[in-house]
C-alpha positions in Angstrom: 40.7 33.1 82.0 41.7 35.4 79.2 43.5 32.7 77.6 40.6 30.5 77.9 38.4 32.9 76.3 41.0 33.3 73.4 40.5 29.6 72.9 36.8 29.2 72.7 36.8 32.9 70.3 39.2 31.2 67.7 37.5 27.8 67.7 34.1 29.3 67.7 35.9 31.5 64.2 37.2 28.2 63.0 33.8 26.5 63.2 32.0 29.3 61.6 34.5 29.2 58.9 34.7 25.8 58.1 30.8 26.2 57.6 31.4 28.7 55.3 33.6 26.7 53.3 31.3 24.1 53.2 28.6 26.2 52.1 30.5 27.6 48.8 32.2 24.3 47.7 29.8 23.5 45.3 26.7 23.4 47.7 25.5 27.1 47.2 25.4 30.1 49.9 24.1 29.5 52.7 20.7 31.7 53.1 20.3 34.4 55.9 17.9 33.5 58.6 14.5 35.1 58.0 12.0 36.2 60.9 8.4 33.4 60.9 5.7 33.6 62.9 5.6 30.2 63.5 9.6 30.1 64.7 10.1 28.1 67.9 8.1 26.8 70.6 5.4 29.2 70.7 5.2 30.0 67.2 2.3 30.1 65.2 0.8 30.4 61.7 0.2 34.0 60.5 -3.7 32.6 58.8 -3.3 36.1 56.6 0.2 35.2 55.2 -1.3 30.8 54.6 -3.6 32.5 52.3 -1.7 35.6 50.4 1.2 32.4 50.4 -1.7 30.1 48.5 -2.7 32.9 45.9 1.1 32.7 45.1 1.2 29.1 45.0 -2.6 28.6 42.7 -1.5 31.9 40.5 1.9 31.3 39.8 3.5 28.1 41.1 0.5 25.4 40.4 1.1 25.6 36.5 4.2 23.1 37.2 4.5 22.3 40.6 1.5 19.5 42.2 1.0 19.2 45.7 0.0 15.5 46.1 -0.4 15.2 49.7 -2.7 17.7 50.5 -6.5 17.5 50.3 -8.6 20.7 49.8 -10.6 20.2 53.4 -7.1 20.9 54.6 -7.3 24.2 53.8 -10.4 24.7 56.0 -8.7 22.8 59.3 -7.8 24.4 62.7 -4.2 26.1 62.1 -4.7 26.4 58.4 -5.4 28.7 56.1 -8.4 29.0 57.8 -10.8 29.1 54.5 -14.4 28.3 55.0 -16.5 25.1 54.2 -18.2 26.4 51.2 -15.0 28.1 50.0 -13.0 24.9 50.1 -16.3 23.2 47.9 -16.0 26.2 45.5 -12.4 25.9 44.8 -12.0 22.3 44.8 -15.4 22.5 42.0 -12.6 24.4 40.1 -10.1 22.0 39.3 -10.6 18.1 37.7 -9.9 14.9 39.0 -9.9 11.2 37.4 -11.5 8.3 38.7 -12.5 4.9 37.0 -16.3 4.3 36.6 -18.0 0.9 37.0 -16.5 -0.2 34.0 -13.3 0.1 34.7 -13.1 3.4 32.0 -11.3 6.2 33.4 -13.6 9.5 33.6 -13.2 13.1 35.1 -15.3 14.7 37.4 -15.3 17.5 39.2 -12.8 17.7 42.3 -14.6 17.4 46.4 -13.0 18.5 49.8 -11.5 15.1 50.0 -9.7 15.5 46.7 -6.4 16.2 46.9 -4.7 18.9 44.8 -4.0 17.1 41.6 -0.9 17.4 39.8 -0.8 19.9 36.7 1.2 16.7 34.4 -0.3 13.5 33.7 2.5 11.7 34.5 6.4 12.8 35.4 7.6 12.0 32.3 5.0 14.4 30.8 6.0 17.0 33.7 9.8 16.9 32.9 9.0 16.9 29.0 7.5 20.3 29.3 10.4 21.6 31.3 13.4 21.0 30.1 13.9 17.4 30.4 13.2 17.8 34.5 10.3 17.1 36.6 9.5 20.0 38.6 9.3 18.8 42.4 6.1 18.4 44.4 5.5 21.0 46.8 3.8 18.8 49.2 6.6 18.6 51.7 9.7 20.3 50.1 9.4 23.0 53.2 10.7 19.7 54.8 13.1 17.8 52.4 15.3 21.2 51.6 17.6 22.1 53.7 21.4 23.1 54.2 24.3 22.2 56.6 25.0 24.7 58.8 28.0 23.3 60.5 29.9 22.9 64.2 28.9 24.3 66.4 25.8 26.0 64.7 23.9 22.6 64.6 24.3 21.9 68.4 22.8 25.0 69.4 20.0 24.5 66.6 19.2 21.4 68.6 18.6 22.9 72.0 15.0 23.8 73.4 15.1 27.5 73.4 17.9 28.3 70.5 16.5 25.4 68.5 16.4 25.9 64.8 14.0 24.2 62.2 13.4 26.7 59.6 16.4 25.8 56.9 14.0 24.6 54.4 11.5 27.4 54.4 14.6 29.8 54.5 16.2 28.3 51.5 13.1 28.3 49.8 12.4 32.5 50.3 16.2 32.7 49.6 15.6 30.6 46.3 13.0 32.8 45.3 15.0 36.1 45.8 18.3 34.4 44.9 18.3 35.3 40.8 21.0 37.7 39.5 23.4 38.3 36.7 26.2 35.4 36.3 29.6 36.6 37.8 32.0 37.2 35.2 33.9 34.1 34.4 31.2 31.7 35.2 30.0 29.3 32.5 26.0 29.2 32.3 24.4 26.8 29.9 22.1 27.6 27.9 19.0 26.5 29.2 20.1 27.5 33.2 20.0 30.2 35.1 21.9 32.0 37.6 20.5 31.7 41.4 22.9 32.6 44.0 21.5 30.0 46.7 21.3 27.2 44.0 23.7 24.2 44.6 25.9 24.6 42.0 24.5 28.2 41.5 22.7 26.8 37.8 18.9 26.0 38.5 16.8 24.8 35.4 13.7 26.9 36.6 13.6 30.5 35.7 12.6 33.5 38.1 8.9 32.4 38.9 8.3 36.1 40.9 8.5 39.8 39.9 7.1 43.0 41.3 3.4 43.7 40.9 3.0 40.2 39.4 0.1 39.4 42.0 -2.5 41.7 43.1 -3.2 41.0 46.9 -6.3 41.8 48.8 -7.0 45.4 49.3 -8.2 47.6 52.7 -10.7 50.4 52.5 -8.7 52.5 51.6 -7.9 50.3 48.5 -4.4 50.2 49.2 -2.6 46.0 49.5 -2.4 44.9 52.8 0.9 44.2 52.6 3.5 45.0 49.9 3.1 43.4 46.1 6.8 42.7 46.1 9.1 39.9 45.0 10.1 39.5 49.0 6.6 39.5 50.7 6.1 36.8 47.7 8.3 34.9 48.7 7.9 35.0 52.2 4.1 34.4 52.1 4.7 31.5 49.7 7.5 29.7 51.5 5.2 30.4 54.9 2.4 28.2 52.9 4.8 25.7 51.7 6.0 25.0 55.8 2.3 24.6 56.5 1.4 22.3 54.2 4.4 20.1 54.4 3.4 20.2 58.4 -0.5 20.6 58.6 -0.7 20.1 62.1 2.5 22.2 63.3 0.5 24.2 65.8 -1.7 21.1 67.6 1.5 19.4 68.1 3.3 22.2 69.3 0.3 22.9 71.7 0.4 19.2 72.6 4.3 19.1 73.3 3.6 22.3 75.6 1.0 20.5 77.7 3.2 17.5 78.0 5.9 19.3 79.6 3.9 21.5 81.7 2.5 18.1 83.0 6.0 16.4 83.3 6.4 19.3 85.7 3.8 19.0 87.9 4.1 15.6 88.0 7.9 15.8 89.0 6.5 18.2 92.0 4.1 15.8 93.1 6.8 12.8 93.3 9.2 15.0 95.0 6.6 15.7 97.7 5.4 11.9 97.7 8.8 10.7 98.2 9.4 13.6 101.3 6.8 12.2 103.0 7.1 8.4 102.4 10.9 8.9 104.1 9.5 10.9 106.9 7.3 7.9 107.7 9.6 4.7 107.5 12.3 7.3 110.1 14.9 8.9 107.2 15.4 12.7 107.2 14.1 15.0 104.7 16.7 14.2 102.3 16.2 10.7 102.5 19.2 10.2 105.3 18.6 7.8 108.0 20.2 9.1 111.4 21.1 6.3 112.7 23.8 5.4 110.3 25.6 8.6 110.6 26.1 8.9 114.2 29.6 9.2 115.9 30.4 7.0 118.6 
C-alpha cells in the first residue's frame, strides 16, 4: 500500500511538473486560480461586479477594444448587468452608429437597444495603425478564446462534474491585468513592448491599461466606494464582465442543465419501479430472476 501511494505521489509530482515546464517554455506563467461567483454548477453572476466590470470596460478599455457581439438590450436581460430599459436607451443615445439611407449614402445616427456596441476603429487596419502596427482584440468573447494548458492530470479532474474547471480565460485575463512589472535582468525588451509576467513570451504590445484610483466607483452613504478602487478589484470586476458577455446566457443554461438532471433522476426512479413491477407480473423475482431456471434437481 505504501509503495502504491509512493507511486501515485511521484507521478502526481511528475505531472504537475511537466505542467510547469510547459507553462514557462515560452507560453508565459500559468495564472493562480481566482475565486468567481459564477464558478461551477451553481454559480452565478455577482449583477454589482457586471456593472463596476462595465464602467471599467466604457471608461478605460472601449477607447481600443470593440465588443462586436453584443447589443446594448443585453445589458438589460435576465442574468446581466441588470441595467434598466430607459438606462440601456440613454447609453446606447450616447454612442454612433452607421447605416446606409435610401440612397445607398452611408449616414450616422444615433445608436438603439438593438445596436450593438460599435467598434472604436473604422476598420482593423485603422485599429492596428493607431496601436502599434496591432489590432487590439474584440472583447466580445476573449473571456472564451483565452486560455492556458494546465496539463496531466490537472485537465482530467477540470473535466469532472463537481471539480470541473472553466475559468482559465477569465483567470488569465485578471492575471494579465495585474501581470506588469520591471524586466528581469538579462531579458531583452523592445522598444515598443512591455513586460507582463503572464504574457506568452512575457513582451505584450499593450501597456498597463489599470492603476490605483484610476476609476471612481459608486459610493454608500457614508460616501465611502463600495468596494476597493484598486488595480485588483479592476481587474476582477472587468474580467467578471468580459465572462458574461462572452456567455450572456451562462446562468439560464446552467439553470436549464440543473433541471435536466434533476429530471434524468426522477425519471431513472420511475423506470426502476416500472420495470419491478412489469417482472413481478410476467413470474421473475424482484431482480428480474425467473425461479424456475435456477432450481436444483
Amino acid at each position: 500500500m505504501r509503495i502504491a501511494r509512493l507511486a501515485a505521489a511521484t507521478l502526481l509530482a511528475a505531472s504537475l511538473g511537466a505542467g510547469s515546464a510547459l507553462a514557462d517554455d515560452g507560453h508565459g506563467t500559468n495564472p493562480p486560480r481566482e475565486k468567481w461567483s459564477f464558478a461551477g454548477m451553481f454559480g452565478r453572476f455577482d449583477q454589482a461586479q457586471l456593472q463596476r466590470g462595465f464602467q471599467v470596460y466604457k471608461e478605460v478599455c472601449a477607447s481600443c477594444h470593440s465588443m462586436r457581439l453584443v447589443a446594448f438590450r443585453n445589458l438589460a436581460e435576465p442574468g446581466g448587468p441588470g441595467f434598466t430599459e430607459g438606462q440601456v436607451k440613454a447609453l446606447a443615445e450616447t454612442y454612433s452608429v452607421k447605416e446606409l439611407d435610401d440612397s445607398g449614402a452611408e449616414k450616422e445616427r444615433p445608436a438603439r437597444p438593438a445596436d450593438r456596441f460599435p467598434s472604436p476603429f473604422p476598420n482593423d487596419k485603422a485599429a492596428a495603425a493607431a496601436n502599434g502596427g496591432k489590432a487590439p482584440p474584440d472583447f466580445s468573447v476573449l473571456a472564451k478564446a483565452r486560455t492556458y494548458e494546465r496539463g496531466f492530470p490537472l485537465f482530467v479532474f477540470d473535466a469532472l462534474p463537481f471539480t470541473g474547471y472553466s475559468e482559465q480565460g477569465v483567470d488569465y485575463i485578471h492575471a494579465l491585468l495585474t501581470g506588469y512589472e520591471d524586466a528581469p535582468k538579462g531579458f531583452t525588451m523592445p522598444d515598443s513592448g512591455y513586460y507582463n509576467k503572464y504574457y506568452p513570451g512575457h513582451v505584450i504590445a499593450m501597456p498597463n491599461p489599470l492603476s490605483e484610483g484610476q476609476i471612481t466607483y459608486p459610493k454608500n452613504d457614508k460616501g465611502e466606494p463600495v468596494v476597493p478602487e484598486t488595480v485588483e478589484q479592476y481587474s476582477h470586476d472587468v474580467a467578471a464582465f468580459m465572462a458574461w458577455a462572452a456567455e450572456p446566457h451562462m446562468m439560464a443554461r446552467k439553470s436549464l442543465g440543473l433541471r435536466v438532471i434533476l429530471f434524468l433522476f426522477v425519471l431513472a426512479g420511475l423506470l426502476f419501479y416500472v420495470k419491478k413491477q412489469v417482472w413481478k407480473k410476467v413470474g421473475g423475482e424482484v431482480h428480474g430472476l425467473q425461479p424456475e431456471l435456477h432450481k436444483t434437481y
